[in-house]
Backbone and ligand atoms as CSV (ligand in chain L), in Angstrom:
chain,resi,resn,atom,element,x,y,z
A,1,UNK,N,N,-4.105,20.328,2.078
A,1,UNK,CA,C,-4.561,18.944,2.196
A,1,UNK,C,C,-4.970,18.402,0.822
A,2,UNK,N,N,-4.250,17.566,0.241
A,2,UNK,CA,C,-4.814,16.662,-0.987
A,2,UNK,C,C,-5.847,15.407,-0.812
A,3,UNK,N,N,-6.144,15.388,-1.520
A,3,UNK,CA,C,-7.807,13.963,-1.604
A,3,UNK,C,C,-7.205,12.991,-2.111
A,4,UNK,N,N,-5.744,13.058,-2.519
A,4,UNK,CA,C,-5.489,11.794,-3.151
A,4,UNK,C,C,-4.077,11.237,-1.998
A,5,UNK,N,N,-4.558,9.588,-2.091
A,5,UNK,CA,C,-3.380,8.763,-1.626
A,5,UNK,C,C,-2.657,7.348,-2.504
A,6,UNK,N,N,-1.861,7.151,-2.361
A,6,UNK,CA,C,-1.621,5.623,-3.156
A,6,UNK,C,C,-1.639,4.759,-1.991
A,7,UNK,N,N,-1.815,3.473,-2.136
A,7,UNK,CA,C,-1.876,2.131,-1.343
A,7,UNK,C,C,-1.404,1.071,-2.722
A,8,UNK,N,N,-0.821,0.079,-2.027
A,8,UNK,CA,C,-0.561,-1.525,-2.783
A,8,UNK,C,C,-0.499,-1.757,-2.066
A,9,UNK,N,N,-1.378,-3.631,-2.349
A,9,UNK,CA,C,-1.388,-4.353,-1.491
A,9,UNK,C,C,-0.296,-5.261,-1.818
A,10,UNK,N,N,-0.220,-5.683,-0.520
A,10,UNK,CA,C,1.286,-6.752,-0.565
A,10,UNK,C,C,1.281,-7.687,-1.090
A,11,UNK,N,N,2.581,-8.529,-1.326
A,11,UNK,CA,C,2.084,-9.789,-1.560
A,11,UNK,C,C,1.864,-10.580,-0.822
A,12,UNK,N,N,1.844,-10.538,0.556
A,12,UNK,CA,C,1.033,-11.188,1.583
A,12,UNK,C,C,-0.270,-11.539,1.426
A,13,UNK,N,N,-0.331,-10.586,1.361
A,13,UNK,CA,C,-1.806,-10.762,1.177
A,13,UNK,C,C,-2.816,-10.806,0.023
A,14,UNK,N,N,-2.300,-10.728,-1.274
A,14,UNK,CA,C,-1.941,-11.184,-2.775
A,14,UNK,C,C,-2.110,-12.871,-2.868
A,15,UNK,N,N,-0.706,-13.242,-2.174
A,15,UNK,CA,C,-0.499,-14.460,-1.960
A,15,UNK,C,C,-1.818,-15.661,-1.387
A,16,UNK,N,N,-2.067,-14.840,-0.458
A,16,UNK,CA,C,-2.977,-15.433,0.203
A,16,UNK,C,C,-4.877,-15.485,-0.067
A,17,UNK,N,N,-4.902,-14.914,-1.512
A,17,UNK,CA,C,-6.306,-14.814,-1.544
A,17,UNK,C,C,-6.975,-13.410,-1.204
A,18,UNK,N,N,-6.475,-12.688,-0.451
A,18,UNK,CA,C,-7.404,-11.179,0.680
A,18,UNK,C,C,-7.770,-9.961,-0.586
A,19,UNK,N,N,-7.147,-10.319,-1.695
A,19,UNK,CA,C,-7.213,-8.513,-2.629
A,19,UNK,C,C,-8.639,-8.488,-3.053
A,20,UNK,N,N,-9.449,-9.247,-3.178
A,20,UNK,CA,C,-10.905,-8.541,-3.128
A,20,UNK,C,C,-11.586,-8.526,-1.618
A,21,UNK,N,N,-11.206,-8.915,-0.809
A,21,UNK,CA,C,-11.695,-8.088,0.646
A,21,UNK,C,C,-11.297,-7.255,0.564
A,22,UNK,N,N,-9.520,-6.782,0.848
A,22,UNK,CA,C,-9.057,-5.696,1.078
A,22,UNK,C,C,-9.728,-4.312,0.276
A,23,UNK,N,N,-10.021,-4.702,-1.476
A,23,UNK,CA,C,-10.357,-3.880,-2.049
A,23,UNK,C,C,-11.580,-3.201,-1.866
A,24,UNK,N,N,-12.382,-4.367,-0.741
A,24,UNK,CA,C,-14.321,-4.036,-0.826
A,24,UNK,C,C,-14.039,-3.329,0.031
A,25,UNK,N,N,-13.131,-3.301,0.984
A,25,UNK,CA,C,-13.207,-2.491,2.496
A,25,UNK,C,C,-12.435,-1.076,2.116
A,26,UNK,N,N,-11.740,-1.030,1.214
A,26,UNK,CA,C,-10.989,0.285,0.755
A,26,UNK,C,C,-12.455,1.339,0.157
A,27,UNK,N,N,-13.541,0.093,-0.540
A,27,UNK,CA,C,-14.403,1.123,-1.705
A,27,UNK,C,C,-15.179,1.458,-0.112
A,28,UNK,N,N,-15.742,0.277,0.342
A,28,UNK,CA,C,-16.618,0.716,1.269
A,28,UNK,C,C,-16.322,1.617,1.988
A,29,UNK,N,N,-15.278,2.023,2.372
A,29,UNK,CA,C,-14.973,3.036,3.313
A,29,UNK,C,C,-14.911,4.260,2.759
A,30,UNK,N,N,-15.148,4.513,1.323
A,30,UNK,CA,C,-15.336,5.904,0.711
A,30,UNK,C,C,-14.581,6.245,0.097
A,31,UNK,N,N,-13.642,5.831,-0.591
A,31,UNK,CA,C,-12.458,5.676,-1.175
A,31,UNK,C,C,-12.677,5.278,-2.674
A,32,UNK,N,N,-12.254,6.343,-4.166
A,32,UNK,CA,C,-12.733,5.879,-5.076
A,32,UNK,C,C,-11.210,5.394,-6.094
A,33,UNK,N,N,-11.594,5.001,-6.716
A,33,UNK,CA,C,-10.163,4.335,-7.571
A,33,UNK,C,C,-9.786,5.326,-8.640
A,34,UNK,N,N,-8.662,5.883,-8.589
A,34,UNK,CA,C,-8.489,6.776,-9.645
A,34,UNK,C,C,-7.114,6.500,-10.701
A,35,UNK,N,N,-6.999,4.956,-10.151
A,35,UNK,CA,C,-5.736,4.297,-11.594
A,35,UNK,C,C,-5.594,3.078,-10.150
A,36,UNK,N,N,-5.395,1.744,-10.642
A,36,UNK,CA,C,-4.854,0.886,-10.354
A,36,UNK,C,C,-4.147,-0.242,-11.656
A,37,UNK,N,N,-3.127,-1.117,-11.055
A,37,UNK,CA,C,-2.736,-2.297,-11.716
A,37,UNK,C,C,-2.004,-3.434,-10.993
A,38,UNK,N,N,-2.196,-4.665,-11.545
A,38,UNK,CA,C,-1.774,-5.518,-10.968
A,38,UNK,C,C,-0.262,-6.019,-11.398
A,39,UNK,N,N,0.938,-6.398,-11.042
A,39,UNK,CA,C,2.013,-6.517,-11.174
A,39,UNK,C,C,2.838,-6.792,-10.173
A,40,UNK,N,N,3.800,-7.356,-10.404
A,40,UNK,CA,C,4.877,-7.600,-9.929
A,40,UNK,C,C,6.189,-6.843,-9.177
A,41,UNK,N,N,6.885,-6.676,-8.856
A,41,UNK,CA,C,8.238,-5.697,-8.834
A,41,UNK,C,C,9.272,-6.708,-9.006
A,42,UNK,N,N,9.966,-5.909,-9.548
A,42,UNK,CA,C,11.417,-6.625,-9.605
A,42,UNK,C,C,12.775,-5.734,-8.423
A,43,UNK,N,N,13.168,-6.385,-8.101
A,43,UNK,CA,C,13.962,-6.265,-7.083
A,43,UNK,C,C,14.658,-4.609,-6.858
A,44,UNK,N,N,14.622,-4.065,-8.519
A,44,UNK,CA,C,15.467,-2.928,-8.781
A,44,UNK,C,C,13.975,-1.795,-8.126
A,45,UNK,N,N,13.132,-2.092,-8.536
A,45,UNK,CA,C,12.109,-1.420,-8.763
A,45,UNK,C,C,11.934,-1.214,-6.810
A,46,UNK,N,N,11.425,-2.277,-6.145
A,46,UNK,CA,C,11.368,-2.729,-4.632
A,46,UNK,C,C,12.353,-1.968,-4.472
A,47,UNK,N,N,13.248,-1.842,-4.401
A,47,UNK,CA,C,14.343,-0.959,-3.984
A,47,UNK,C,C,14.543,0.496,-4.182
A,48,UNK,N,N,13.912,0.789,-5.173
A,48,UNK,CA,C,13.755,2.373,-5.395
A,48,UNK,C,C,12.334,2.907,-4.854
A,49,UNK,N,N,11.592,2.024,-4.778
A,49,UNK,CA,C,10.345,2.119,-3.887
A,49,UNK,C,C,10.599,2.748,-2.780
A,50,UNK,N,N,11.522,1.723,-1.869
A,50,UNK,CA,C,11.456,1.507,-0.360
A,50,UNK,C,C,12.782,2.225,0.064
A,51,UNK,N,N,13.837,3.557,-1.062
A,51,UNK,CA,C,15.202,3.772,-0.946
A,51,UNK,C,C,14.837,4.398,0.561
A,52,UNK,N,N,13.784,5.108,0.693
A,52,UNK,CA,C,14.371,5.780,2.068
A,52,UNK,C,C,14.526,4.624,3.105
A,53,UNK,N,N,14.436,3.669,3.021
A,53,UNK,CA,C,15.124,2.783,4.221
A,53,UNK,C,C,16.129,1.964,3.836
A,54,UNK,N,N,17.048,2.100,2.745
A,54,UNK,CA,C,18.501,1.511,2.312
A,54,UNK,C,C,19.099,1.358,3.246
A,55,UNK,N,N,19.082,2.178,4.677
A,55,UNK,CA,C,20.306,2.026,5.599
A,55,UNK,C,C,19.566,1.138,6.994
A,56,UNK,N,N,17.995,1.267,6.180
A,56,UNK,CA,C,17.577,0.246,8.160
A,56,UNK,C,C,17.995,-1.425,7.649
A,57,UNK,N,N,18.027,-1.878,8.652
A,57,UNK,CA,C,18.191,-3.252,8.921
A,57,UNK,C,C,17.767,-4.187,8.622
A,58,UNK,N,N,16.420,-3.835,8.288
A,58,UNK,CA,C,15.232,-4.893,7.781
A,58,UNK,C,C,15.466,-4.396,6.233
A,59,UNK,N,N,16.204,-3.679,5.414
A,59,UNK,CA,C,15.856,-3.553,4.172
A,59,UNK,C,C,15.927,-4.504,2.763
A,60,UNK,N,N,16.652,-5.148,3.230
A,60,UNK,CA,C,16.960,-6.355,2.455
A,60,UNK,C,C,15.840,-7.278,2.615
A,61,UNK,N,N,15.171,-7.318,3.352
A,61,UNK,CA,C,14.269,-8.475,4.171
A,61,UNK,C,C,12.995,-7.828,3.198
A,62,UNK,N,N,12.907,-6.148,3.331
A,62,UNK,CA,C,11.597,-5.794,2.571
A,62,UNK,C,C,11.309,-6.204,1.344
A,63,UNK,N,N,12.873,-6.037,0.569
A,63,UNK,CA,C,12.968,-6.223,-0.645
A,63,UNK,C,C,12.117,-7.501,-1.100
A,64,UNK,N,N,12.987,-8.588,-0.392
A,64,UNK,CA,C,12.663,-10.035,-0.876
A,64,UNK,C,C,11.706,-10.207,-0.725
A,65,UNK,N,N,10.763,-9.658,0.492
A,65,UNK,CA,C,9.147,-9.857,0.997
A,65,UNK,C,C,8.466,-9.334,-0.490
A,66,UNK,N,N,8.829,-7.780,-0.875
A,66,UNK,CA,C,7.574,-7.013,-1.661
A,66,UNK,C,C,7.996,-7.908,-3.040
A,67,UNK,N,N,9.189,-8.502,-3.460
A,67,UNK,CA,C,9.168,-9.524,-5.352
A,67,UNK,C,C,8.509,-10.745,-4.653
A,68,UNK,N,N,8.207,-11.387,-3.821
A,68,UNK,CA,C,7.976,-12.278,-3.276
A,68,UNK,C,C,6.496,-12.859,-4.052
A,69,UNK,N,N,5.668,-11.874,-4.747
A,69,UNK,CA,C,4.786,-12.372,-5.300
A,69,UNK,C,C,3.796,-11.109,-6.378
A,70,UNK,N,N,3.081,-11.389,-6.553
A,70,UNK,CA,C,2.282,-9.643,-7.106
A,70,UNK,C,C,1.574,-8.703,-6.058
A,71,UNK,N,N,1.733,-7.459,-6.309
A,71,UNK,CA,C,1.177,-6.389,-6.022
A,71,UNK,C,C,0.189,-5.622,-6.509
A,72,UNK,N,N,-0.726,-5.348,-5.825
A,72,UNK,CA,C,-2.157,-4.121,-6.746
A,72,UNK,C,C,-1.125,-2.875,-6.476
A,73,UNK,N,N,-0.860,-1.774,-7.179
A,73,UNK,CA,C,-0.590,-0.708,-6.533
A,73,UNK,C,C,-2.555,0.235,-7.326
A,74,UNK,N,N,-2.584,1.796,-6.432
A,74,UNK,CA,C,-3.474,1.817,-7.043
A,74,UNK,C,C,-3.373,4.022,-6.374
A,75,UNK,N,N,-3.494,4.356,-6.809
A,75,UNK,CA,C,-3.899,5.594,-6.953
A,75,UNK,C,C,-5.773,5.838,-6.234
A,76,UNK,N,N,-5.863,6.279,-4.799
A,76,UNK,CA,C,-7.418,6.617,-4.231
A,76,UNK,C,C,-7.758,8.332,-4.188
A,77,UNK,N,N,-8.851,8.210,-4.104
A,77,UNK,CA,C,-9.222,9.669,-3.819
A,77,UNK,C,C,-10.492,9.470,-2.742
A,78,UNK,N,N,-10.650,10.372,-1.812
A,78,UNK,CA,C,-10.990,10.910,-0.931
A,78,UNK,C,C,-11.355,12.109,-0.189
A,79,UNK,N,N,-11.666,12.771,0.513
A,79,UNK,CA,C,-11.448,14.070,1.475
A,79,UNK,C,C,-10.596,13.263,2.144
A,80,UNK,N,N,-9.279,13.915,2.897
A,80,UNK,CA,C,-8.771,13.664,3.971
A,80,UNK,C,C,-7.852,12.303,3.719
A,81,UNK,N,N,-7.863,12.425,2.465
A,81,UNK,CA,C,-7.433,10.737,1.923
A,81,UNK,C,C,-6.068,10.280,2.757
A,82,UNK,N,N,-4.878,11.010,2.740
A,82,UNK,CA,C,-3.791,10.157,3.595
A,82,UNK,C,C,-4.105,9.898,5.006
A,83,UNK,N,N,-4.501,10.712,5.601
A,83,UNK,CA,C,-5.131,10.670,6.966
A,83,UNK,C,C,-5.775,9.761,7.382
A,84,UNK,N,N,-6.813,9.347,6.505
A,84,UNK,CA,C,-7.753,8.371,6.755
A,84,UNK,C,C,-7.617,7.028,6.069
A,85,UNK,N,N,-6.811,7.003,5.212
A,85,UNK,CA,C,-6.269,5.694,4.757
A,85,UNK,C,C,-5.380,5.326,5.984
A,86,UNK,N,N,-4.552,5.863,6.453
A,86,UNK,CA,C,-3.801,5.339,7.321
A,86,UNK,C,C,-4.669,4.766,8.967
A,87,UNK,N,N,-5.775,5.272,8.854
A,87,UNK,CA,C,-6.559,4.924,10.094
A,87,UNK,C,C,-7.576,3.761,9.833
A,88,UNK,N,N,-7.832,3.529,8.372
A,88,UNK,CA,C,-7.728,2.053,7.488
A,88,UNK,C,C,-7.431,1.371,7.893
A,89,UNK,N,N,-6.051,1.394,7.380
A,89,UNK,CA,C,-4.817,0.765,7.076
A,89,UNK,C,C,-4.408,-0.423,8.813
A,90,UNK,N,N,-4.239,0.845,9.712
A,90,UNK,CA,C,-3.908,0.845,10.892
A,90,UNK,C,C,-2.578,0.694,11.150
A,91,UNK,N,N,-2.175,0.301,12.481
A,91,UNK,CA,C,-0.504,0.568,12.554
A,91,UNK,C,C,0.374,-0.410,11.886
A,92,UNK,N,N,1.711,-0.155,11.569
A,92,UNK,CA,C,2.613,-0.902,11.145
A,92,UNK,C,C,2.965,-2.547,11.384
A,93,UNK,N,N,2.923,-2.196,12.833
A,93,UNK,CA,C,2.905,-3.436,13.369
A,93,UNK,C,C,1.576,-3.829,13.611
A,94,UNK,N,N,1.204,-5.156,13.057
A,94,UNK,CA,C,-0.417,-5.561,13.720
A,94,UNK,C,C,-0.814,-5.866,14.471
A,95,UNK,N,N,0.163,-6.204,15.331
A,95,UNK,CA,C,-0.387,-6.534,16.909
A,95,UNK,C,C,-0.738,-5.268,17.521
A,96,UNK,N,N,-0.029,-4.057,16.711
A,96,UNK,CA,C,-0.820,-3.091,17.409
A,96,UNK,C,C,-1.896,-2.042,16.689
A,97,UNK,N,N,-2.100,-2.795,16.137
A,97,UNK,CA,C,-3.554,-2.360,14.934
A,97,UNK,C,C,-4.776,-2.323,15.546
A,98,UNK,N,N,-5.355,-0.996,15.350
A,98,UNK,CA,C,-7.187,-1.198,15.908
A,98,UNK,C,C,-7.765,-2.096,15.407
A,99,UNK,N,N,-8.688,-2.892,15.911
A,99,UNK,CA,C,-9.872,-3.744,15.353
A,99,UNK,C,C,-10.484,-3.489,14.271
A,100,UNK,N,N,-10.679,-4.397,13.758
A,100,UNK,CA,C,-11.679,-3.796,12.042
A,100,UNK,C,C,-10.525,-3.606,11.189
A,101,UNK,N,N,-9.538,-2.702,11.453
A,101,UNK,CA,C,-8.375,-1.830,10.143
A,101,UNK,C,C,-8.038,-3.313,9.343
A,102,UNK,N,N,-7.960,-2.948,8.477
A,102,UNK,CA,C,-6.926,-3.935,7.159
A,102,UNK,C,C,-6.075,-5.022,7.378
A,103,UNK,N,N,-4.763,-3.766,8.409
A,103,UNK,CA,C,-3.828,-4.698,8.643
A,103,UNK,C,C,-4.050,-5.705,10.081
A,104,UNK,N,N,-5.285,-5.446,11.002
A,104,UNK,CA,C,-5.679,-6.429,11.776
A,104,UNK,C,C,-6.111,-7.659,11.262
A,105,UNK,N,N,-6.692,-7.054,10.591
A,105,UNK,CA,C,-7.534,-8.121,9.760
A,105,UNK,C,C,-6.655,-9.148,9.091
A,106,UNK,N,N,-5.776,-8.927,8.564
A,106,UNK,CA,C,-5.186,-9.341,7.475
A,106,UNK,C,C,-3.281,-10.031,7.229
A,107,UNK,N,N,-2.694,-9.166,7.680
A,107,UNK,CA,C,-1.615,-8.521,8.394
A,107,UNK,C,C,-0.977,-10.121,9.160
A,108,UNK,N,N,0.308,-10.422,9.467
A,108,UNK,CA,C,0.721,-11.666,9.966
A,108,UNK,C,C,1.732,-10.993,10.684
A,109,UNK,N,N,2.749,-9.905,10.653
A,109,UNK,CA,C,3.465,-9.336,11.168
A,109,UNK,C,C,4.211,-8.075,10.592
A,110,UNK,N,N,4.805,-7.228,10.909
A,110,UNK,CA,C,5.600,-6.183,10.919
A,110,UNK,C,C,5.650,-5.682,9.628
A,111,UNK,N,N,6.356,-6.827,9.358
A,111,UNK,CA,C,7.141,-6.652,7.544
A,111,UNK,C,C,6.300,-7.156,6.742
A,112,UNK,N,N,5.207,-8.163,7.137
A,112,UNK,CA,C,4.437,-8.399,6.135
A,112,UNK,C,C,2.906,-8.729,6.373
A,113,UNK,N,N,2.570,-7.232,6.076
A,113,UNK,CA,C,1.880,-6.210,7.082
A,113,UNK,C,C,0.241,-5.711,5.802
A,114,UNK,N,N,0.345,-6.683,4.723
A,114,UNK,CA,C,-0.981,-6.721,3.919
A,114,UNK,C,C,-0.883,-5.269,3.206
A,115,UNK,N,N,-0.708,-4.288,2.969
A,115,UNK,CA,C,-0.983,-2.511,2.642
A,115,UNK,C,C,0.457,-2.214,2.605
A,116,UNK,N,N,0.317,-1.513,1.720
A,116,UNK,CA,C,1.067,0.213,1.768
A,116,UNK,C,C,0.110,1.073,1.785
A,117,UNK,N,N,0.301,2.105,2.863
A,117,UNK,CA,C,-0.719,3.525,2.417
A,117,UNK,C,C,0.494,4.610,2.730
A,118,UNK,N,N,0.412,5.588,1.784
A,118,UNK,CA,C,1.153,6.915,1.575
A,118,UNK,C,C,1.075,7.572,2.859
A,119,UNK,N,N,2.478,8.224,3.709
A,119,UNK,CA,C,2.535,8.700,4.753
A,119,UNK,C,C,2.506,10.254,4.724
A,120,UNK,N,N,2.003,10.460,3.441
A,120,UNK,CA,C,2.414,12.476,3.608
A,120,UNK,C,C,1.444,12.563,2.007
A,121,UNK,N,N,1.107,13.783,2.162
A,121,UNK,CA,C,0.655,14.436,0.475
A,121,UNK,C,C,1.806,14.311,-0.182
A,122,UNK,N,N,2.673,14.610,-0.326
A,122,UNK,CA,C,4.059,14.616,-1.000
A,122,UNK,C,C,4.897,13.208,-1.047
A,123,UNK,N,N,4.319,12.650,-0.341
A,123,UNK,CA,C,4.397,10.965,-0.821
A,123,UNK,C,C,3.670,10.233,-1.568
A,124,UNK,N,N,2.526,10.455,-1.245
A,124,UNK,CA,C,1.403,10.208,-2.269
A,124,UNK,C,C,1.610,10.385,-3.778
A,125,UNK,N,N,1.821,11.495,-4.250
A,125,UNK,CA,C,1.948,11.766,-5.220
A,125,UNK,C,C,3.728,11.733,-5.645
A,126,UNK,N,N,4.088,11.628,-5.079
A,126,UNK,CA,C,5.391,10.965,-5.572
A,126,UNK,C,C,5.375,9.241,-6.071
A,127,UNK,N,N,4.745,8.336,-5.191
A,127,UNK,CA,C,4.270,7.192,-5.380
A,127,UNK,C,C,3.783,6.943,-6.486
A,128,UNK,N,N,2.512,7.907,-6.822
A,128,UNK,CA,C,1.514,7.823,-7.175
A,128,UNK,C,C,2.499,7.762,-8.566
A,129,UNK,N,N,3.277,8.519,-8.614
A,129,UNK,CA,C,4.089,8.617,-10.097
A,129,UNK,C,C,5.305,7.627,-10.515
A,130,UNK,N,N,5.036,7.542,-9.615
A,130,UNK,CA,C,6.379,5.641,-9.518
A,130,UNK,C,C,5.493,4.653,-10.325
A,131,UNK,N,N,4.583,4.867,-10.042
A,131,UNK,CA,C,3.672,3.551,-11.217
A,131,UNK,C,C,2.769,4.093,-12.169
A,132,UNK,N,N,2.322,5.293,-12.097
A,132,UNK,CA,C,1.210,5.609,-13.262
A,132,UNK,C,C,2.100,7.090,-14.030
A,133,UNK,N,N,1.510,6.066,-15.570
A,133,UNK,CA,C,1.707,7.263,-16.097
A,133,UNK,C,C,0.298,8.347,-16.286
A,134,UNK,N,N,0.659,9.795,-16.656
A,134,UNK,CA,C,-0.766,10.522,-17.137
A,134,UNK,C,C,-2.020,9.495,-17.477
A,135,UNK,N,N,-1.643,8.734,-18.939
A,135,UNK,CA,C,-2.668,8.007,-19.772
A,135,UNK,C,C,-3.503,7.116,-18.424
A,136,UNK,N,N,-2.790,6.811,-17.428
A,136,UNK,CA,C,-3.205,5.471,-16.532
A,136,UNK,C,C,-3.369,5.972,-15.409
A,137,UNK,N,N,-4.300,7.035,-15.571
A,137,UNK,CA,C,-5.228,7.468,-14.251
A,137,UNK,C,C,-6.350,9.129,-14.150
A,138,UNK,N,N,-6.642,9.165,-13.807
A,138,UNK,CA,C,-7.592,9.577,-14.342
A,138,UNK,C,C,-8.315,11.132,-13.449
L,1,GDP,P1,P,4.376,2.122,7.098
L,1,GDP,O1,O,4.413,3.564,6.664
L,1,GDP,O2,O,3.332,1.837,8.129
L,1,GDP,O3,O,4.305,1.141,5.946
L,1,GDP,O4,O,5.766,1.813,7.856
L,1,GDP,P2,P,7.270,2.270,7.577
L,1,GDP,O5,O,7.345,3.372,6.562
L,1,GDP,O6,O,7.915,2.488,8.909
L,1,GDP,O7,O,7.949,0.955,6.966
L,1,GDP,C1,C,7.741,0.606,5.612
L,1,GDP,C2,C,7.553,-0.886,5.524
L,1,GDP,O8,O,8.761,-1.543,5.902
L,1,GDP,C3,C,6.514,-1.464,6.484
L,1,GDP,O9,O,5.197,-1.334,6.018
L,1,GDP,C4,C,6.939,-2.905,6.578
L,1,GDP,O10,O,6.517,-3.673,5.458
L,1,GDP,C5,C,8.464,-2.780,6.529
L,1,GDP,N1,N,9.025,-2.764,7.890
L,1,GDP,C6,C,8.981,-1.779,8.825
L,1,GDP,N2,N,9.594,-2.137,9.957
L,1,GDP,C7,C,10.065,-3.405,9.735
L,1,GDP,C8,C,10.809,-4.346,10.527
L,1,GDP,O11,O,11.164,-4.090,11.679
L,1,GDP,N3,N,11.111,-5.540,9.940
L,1,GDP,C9,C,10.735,-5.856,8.661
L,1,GDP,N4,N,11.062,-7.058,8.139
L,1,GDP,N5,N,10.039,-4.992,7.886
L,1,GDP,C10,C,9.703,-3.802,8.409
């Protein structure tokens, strides 16, 4: 079990004003910052992000959603960190999100859904290396 997860917030919710809620409810919940930045993606980038779904249906749709505006991505640490970010986070879809989580809160639909949180230790830190280098985290 690793303590560390990555999350970015969307540009949904970027767009809309939410990245210092989202961020107070990430610290408050026990969650410490161990590299973040604010930026953009460019389409090439969104796409090597999101390759394991090149062949679903909606992938084109993700693309245009995640350049659609800026992104926090950010490197957390925790006990239990993927586990419990994702119970954060809450489900994919927000209509079927617990009360309180992120993406209830926040969240407008499916695809543009406020969060990314890392689905495995071995995602995490694969992520985690898609945007930070050594120098930019800590
Ligand atoms: P996650 O791990 O909860 O983020 O969910 P997935 O790994 O299944 O999907 C990755 C991301 O793709 C989601 O967070 C959504 O932004 C997007 N996504 C998933 N399903 C759909 C869909 O049916 N339509 C659209 N437009 N986007 C989707």
């Amino acid at each position: 079990m690793s303590n560390r997860t990555f999350t970015m917030i969307k540009p949904d919710a970027t767009n809309k004003g939410y990245t210092g809620a989202i961020l107070d409810q990430i610290i408050k919940a026990g969650f410490t910052v161990k590299a973040m930045k604010w930026t953009k993606l460019t389409e090439e980038q969104a796409g090597l992000f999101y390759d394991i779904h090149r062949a679903r249906p909606f992938f084109q749709e993700l693309v245009d959603f995640m350049i659609s505006g800026p992104i926090v991505a950010a490197i957390l640490e925790k006990e239990n960190a993927v586990a419990d970010f994702r119970t954060l986070i809450g489900a994919t879809n927000p209509a079927q999100a617990e009360e309180g989580t992120i993406r209830k809160l926040y969240a407008a639909s499916i695809g543009e859904n406020a969060v990314h949180g890392s689905d495995s230790d071995e995602n995490a830190a694969i992520e985690g290396d898609f945007f930070f280098s050594k120098l930019e985290r800590f």
